[in-house]
Each structure stands twice: as C-alpha cells, then as structure tokens.
C-alpha positions in Angstrom: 0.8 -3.6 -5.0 -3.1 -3.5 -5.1 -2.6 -2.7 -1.3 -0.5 0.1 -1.5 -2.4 1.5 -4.2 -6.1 1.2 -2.8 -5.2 1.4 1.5 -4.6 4.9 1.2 -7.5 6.0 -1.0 -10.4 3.8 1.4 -8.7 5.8 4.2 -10.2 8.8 2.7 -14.0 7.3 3.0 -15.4 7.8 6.7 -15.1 5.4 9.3 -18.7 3.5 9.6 -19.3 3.0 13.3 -21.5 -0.1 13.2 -18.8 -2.2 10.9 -16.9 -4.9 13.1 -14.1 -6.7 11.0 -12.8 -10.1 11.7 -9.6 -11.3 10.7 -8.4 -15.6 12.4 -5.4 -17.1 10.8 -6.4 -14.3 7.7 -9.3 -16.3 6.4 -7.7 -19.8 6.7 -10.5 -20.9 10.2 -13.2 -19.1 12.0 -12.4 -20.1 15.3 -10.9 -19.2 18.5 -10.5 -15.7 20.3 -12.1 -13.4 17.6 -15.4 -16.1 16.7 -15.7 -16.1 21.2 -16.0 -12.5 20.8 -18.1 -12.6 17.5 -20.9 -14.9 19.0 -20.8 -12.9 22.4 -21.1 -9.7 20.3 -24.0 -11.4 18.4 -26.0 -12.3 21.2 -26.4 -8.6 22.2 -29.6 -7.1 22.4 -28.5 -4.7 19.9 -26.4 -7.1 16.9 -28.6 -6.3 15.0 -27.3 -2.8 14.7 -23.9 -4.0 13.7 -22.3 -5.4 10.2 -20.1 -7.8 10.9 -17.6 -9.1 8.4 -15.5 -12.0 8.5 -12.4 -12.8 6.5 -12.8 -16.2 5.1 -11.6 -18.0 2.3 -13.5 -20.0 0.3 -14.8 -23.8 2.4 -14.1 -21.8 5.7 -17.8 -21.9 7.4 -18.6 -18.5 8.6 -22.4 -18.0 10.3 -25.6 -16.4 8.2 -26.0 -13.3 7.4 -21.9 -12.7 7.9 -20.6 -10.5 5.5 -17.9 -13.1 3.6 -14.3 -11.3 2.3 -11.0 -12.5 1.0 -7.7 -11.8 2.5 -6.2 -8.9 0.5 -9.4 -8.8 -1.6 -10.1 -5.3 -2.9 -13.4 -6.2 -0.6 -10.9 -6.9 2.5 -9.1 -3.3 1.8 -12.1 -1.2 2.1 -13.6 -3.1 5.2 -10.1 -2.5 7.2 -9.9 1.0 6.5 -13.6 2.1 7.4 -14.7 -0.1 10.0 -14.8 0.9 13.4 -13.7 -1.9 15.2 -10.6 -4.9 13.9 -10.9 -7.8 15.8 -7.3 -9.6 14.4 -5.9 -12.8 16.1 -2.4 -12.4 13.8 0.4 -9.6 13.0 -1.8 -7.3 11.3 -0.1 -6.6 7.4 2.9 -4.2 7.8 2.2 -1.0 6.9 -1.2 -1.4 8.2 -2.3 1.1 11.2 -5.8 2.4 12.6 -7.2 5.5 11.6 -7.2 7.6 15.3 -11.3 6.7 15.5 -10.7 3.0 14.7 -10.5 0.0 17.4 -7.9 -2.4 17.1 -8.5 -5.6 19.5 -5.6 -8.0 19.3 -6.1 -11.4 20.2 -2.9 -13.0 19.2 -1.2 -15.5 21.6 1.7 -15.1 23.2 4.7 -12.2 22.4 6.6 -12.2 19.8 9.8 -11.3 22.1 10.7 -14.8 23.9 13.5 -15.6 26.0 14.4 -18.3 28.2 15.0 -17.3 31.5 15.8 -20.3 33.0 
C-alpha cells in the first residue's frame, strides 16, 4: 500500500542525474552482474561524481561510502523514482516503469519464456 501511495508522488520530484541505484536478489546479496558493474563504475575517473545506492538488507556487506536502503523502504521508493540509472538483476516490482529520462539496465539471467525444443 505504502508503494502505491508514495511511487507516484517521488515521480513528481526531478530525476537526479548522478544517482545510480542498485537492486541484487532485492537486498538479500551484493554480488554478481550489478556489484561487476558497480566496482567497474567505481573505478572511473569520474565516481566520484556519482551517488550510488545499493539495496541491502541488514548483514548484507555493501562497500564504504555506499548509500545503504531497504527493499520497499520509503528510502528505496524515492531512490527508484529519481535516479537516473537502475541497475536490477530481478523482475523489477509490477507496476514499476522508468520515467522516459531514466535508465533501466537489466541483468537478469536467462528468459522467463522457456521451452524445450528438443
């Protein structure tokens, strides 16, 4: 309910350009496809121009100066609908769709639409 309360009003605050969200497993690990393109992103010349924030729940390690959120947390809410650029290895939350300025990189395995051919 909190989602479908809150989403729609964030939408309304601009889009920051220099927020990168990341969202593995929704805050369960930090690992695979989104933390390879996290520490690539980091070791940029220019990271330091970029706020990156990293859904994790609580025990999850996550590097310094990471901006820490909860899955679903009111936090979590506002950081999907104004940062620039998701970087989501799972089905993103239904009902959930970029803004026309916002970057949506899906790292999720596989297809959901499987079939044995053989």
């Amino acid at each position: 309910m909190l989602f479908k309360t809150v989403y729609p009003i964030f939408r309304l605050c601009p889009i920051r350009r220099n927020y990168v969200l990341f969202n593995c497993n929704n805050g369960k690990v930090f690992d695979g496809n989104p933390k390879a393109i996290f520490e690539e992103l980091r070791n940029k010349q220019n990271a330091n121009q970029y706020k990156f924030i990293v859904t994790a729940s609580n025990g999850v390690v996550i590097p310094e100066n990471v901006h820490r959120v909860r899955y679903m947390s009111l936090a979590y809410i506002f950081y999907l609908a104004v940062s620039k650029y998701w970087v989501i290895n799972i089905n993103a939350f239904s009902g959930v769709n970029p803004r026309k300025d916002q970057v949506f990189l899906q790292t999720w395995h596989g297809t959901p639409l499987k079939k044995n051919w053989c």
